[in-house]
Backbone as JSON, one array per atom type, in Angstrom:
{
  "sequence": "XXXXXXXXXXXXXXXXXXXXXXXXXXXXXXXXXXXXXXXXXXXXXXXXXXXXXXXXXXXXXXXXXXXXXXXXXXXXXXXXXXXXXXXXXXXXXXXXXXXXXXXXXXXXXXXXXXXXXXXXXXXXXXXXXX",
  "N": [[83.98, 104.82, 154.73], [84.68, 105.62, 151.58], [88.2, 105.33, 149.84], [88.63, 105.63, 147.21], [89.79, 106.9, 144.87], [89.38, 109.75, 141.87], [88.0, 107.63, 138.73], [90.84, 106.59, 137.14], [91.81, 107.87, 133.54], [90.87, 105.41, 130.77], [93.3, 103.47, 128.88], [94.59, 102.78, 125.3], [95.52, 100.51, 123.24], [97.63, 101.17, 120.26], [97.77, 102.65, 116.81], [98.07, 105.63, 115.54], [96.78, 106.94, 112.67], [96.28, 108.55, 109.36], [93.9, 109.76, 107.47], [92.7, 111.22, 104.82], [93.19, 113.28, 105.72], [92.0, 113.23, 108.44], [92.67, 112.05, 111.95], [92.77, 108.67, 112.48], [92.1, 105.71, 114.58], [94.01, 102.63, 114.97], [93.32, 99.95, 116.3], [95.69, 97.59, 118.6], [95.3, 95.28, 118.54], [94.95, 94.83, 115.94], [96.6, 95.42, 114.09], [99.51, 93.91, 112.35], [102.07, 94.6, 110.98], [104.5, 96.58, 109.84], [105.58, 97.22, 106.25], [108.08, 98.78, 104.05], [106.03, 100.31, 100.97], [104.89, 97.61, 98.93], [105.27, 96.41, 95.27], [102.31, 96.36, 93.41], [99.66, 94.48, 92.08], [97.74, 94.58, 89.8], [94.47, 92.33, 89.92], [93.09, 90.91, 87.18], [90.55, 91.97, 85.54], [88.74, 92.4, 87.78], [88.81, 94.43, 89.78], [90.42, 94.23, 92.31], [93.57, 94.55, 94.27], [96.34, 93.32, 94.77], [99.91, 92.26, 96.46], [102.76, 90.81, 97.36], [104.0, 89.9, 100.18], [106.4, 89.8, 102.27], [106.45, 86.93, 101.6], [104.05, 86.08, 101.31], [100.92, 86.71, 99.61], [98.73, 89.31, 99.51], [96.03, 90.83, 100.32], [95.05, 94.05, 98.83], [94.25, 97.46, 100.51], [93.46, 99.99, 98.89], [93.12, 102.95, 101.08], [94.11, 105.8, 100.86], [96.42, 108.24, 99.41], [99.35, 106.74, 98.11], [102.5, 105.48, 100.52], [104.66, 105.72, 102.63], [104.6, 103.9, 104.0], [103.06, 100.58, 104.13], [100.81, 99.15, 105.94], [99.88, 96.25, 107.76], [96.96, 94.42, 108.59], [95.23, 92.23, 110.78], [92.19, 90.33, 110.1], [90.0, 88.91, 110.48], [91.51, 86.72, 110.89], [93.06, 86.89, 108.32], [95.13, 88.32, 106.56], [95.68, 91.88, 105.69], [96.6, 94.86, 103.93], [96.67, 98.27, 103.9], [96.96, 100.59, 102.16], [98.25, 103.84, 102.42], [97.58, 104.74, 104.56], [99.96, 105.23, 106.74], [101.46, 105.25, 109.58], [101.32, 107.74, 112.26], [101.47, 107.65, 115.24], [102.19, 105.54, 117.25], [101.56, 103.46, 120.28], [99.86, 103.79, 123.67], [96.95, 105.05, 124.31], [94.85, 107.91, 125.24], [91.57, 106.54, 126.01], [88.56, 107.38, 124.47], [85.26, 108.32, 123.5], [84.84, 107.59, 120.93], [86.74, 106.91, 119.75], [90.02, 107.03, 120.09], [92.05, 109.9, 122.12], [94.69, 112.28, 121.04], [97.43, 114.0, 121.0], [95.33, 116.33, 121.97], [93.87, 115.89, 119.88], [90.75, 114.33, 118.55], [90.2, 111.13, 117.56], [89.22, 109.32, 115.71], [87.81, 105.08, 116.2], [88.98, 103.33, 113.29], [87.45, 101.06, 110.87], [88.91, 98.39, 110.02], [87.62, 95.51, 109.14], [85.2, 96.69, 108.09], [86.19, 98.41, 106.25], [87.62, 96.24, 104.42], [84.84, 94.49, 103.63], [83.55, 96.79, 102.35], [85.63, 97.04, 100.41], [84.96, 94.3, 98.52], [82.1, 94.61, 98.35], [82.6, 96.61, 96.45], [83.89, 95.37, 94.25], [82.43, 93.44, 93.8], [80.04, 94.42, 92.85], [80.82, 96.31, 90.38], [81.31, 93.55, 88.99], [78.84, 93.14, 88.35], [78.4, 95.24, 87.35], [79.41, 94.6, 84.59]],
  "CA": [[84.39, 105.9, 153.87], [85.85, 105.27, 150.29], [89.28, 106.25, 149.99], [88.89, 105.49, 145.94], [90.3, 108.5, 143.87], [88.66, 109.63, 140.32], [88.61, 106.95, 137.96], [91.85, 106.94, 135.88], [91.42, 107.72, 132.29], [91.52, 104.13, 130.47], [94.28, 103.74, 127.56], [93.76, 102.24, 124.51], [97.62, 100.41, 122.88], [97.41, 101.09, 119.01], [98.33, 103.08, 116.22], [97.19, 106.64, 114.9], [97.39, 106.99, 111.43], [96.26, 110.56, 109.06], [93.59, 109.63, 106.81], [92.12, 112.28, 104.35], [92.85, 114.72, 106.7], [91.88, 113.05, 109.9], [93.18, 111.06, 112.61], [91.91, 107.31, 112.73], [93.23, 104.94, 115.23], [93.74, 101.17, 114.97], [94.0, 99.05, 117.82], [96.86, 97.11, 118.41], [95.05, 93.77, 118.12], [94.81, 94.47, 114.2], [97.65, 95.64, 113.65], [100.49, 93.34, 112.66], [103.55, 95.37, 110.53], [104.26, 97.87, 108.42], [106.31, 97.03, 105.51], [108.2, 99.76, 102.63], [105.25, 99.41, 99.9], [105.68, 96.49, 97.55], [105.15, 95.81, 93.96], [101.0, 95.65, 93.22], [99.41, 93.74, 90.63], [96.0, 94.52, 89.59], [93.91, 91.35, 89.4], [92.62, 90.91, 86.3], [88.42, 91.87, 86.0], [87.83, 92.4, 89.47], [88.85, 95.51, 91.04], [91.37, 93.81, 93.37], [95.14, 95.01, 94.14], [97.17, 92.2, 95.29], [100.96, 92.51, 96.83], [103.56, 90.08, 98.0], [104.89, 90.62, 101.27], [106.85, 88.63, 103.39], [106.24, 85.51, 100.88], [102.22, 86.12, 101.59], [100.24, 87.4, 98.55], [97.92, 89.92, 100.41], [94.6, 92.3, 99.34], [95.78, 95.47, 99.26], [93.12, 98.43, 100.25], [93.96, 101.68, 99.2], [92.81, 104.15, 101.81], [94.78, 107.33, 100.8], [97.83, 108.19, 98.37], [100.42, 105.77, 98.52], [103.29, 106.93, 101.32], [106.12, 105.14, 103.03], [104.44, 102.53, 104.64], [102.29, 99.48, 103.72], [99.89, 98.79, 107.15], [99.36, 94.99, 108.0], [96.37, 93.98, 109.44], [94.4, 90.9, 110.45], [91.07, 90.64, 109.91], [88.77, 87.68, 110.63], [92.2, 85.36, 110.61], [93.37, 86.63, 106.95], [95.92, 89.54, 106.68], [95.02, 92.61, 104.52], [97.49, 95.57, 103.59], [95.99, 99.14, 104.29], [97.71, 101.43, 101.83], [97.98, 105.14, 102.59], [97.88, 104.62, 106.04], [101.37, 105.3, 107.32], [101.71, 105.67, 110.99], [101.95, 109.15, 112.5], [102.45, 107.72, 116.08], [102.48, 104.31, 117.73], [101.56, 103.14, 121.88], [99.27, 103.94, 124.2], [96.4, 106.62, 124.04], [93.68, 108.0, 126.13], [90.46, 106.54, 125.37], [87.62, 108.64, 124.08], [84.29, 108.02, 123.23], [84.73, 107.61, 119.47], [88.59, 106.04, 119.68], [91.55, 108.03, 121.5], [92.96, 111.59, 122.01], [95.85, 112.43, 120.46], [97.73, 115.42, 120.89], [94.01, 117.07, 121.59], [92.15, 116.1, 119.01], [89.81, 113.16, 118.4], [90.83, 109.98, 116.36], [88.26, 107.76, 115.59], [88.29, 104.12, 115.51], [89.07, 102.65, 111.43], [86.84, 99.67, 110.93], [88.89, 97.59, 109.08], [86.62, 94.65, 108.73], [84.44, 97.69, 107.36], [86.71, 98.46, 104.97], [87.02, 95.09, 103.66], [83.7, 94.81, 103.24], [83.32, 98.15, 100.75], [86.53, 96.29, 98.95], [84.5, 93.38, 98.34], [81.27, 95.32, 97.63], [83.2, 96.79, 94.89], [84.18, 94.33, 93.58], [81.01, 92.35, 93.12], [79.49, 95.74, 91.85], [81.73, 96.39, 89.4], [81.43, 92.72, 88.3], [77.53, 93.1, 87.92], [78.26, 96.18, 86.04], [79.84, 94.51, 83.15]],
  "C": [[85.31, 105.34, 152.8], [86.91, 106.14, 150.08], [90.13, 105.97, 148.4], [89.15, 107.12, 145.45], [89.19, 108.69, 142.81], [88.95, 108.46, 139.89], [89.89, 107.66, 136.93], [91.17, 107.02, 134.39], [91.67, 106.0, 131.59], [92.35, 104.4, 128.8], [94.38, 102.4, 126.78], [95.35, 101.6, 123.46], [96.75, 100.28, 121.2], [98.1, 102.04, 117.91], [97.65, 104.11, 115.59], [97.68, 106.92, 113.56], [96.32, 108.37, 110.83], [95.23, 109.83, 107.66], [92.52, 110.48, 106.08], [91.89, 113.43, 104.85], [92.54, 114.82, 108.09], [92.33, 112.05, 110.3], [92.55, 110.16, 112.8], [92.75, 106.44, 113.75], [92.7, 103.43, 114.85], [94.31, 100.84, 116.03], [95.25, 98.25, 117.58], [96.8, 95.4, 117.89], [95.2, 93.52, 117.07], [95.7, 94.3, 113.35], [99.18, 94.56, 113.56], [102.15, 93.47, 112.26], [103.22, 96.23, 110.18], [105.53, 97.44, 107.97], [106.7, 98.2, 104.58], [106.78, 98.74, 102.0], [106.08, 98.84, 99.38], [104.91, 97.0, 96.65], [103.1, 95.71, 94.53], [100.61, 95.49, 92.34], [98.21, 93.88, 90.85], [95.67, 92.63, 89.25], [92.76, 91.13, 88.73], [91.0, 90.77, 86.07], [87.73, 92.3, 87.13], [87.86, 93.6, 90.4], [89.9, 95.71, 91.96], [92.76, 94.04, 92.92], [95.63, 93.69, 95.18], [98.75, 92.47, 95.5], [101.65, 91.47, 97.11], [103.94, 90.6, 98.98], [105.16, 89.49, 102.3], [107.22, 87.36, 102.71], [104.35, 85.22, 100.92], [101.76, 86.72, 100.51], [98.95, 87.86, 99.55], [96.83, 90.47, 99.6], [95.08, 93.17, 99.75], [94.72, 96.54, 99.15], [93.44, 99.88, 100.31], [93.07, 102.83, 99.81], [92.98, 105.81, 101.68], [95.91, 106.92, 99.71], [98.88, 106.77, 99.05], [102.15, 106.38, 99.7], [104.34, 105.78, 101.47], [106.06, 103.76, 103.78], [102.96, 101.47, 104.17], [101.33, 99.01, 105.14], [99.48, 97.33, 107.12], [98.59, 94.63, 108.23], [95.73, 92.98, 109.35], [93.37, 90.77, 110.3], [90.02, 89.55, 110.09], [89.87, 86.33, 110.27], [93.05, 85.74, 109.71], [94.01, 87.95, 107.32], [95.4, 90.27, 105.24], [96.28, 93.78, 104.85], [96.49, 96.87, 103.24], [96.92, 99.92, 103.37], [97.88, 103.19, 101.95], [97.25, 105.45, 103.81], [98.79, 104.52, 107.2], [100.83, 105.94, 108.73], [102.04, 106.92, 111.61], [102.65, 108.56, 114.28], [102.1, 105.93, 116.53], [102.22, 104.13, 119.12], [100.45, 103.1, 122.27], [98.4, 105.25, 124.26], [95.41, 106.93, 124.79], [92.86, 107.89, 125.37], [89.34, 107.63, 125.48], [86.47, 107.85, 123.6], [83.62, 107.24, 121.85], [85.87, 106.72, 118.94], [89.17, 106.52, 120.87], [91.51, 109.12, 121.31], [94.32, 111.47, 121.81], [96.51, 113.57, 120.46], [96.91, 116.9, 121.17], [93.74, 117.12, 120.83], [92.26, 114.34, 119.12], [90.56, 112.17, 117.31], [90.27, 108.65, 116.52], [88.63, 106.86, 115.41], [88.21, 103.66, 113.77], [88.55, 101.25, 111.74], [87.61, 98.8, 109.73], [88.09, 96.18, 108.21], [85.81, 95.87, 107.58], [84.92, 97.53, 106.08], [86.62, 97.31, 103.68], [86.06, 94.86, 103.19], [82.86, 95.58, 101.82], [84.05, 97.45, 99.73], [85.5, 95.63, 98.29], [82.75, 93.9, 97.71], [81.59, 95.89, 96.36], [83.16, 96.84, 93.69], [82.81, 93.83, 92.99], [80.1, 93.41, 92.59], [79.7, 96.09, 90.59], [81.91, 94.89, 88.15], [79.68, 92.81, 87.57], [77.1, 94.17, 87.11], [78.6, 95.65, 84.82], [79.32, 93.2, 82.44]]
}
């Protein structure tokens, strides 16, 4: 006779952030600060927002309005700067099918790689437009 319980829910360590209205979560693996925004410098022709931070010149991908925090993350090795992605909460979350639960409601995972990606599509779009 098994004297196993339900499985526990499993929990997911990361960060929920508010984007266009809905909750997205990032894992914790991706995540590596949050800085006040800096200073961004368009780079010249291309599409691309560039930042200093730390002493690092970063890509900066604006997600949403600009807010109080600058989002770190790593991405295939290379750090990228998530803008308009300020943190609503921070820890541990029950996983869900899609991401976590949060407060009762849903909060999909954010593909940053993804994102990157669109940047960079863009970009080379925008260059083959002109």
């Amino acid at each position: 006779m098994s004297t196993l319980g339900p499985a526990l829910p499993s929990n997911r360590a990361g960060v929920i952030v508010r984007l266009g209205g809905e909750l997205r979560f990032l894992s914790a693996h991706l995540v590596r600060r949050f800085v006040p925004p800096p200073t961004l410098s368009d780079v010249a022709g291309t599409g691309l927002t560039m930042a200093l931070v730390d002493g690092q010149v970063l890509a900066i991908i604006p997600v949403g309005p600009r807010g109080s925090a600058l989002t770190v993350c790593e991405v295939g090795g290379e750090l990228v700067g998530l803008l308009g992605a300020d943190p609503e909460a921070v820890g541990f979350f029950e996983a869900s099918p899609e991401g976590v639960s949060f407060q009762g409601e849903s909060a999909a995972d954010l593909d940053v790689a993804e994102l990157v990606r669109k940047s960079a599509r863009g970009t080379f779009e925008q260059e083959a437009e002109a």
